[in-house]
N, C-alpha and C positions, 0 to 999 in steps of 0.2 A: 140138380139134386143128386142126379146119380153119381159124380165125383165126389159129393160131400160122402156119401154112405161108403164110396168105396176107400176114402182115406181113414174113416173111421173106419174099416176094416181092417185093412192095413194095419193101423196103428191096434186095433184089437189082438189083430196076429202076434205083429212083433212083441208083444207085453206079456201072450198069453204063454208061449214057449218058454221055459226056464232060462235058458242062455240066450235066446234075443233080450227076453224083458232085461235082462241085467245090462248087455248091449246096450237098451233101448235107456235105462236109467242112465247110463254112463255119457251115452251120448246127451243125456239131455244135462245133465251136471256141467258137462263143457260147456253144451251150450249159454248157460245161467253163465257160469264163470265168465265166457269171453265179452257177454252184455254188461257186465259189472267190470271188468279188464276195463271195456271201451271207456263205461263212463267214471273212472279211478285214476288210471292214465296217463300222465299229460298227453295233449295229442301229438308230437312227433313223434313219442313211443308209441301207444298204441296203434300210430297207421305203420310203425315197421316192427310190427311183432304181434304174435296172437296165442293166445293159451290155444296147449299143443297136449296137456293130459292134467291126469289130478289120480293121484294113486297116495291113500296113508296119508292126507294132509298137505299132497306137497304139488303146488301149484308150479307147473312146470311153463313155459314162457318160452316159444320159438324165437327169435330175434332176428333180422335180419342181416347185421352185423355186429362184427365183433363189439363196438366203439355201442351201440344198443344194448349187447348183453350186458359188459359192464354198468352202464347207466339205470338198467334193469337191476344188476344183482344193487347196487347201490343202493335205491329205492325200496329193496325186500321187504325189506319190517316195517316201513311206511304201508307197501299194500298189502302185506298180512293182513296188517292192523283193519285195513279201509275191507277185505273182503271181509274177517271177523264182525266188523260194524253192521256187516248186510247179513249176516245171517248165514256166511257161508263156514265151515268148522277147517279153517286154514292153520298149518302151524309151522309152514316154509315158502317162498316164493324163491324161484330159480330161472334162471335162463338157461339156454343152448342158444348157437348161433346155427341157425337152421337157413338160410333163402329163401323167403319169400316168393310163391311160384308169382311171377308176372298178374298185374290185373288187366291189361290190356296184353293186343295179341301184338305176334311179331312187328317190328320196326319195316314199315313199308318206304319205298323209294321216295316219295311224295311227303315222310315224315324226317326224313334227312334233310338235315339244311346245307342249303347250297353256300358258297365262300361270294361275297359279293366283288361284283368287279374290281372295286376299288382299294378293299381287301387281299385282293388275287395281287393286284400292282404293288402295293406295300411290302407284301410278303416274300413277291418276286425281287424286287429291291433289294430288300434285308439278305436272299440267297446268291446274290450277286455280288453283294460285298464281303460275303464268307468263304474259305480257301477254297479251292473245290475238292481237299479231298475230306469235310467237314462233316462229321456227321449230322451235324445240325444242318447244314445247305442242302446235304442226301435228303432226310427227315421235308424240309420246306419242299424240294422239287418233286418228293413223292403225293406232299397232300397238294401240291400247284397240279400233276399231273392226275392224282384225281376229281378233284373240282372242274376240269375241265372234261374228264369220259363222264362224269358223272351227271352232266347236264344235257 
């Protein structure tokens, strides 16, 4: 009980200050937006993109690439239309191509995949039959030479 009283605190605080509660509205207007984002959406866009502001109507759209923003500014007036339908007072939707920070953590040694042996001989092959002064044969003998440190 004593975490429940002390987040109801919390959230008493932030609301009761002039410039947090406005904070505290803002943040929560995101919030609603990015819940109606998710389920508006299609989902390859919404898992590479997330409402990033809302200022004057205009539902701003982080992307996480370029080839998403476009397919985002495409769709605008479509989710005007769908946030308008919820109740939200939308009257632009936009993208930026923003990066997505990682939802998992760095790339570990064990989540690298190894070149399989049979793989390694094929490849080796194919660099063998290339000039040697190839840049494609250089290219194959550096990833044959790291599939093999790399194990």
């Amino acid at each position: 009980m004593q975490a429940r009283k002390t987040d109801r605190s919390l959230d008493a605080y932030l609301k009761s200050a002039k410039d947090l509660a406005r904070l505290s509205a803002h943040a929560d207007r995101l919030l609603t937006l990015q819940q109606i984002y998710a389920q508006i959406a299609p989902n390859y866009l919404a898992e590479a993109s997330q409402v990033a502001n809302y200022k004057s109507g205009i539902v701003v759209i982080h992307a996480a690439s370029g080839a998403i923003a476009v397919k985002l500014m495409q769709l605008g007036p479509s989710l005007r239309d769908e946030f308008c339908k919820r109740g939200c007072e939308v009257t632009e939707v936009t993208a930026k191509v923003q990066p997505l920070r990682a939802k998992e953590g760095p790339v570990t040694a064990a989540a690298v995949r190894e070149l399989p042996a049979a793989g390694a001989g094929k490849v080796s092959d194919l660099a063998r039959q290339l000039p040697v002064d190839s840049p494609l044969r250089q290219a194959l003998q550096r990833l044959l030479d790291h599939a093999r440190h790399g194990r």
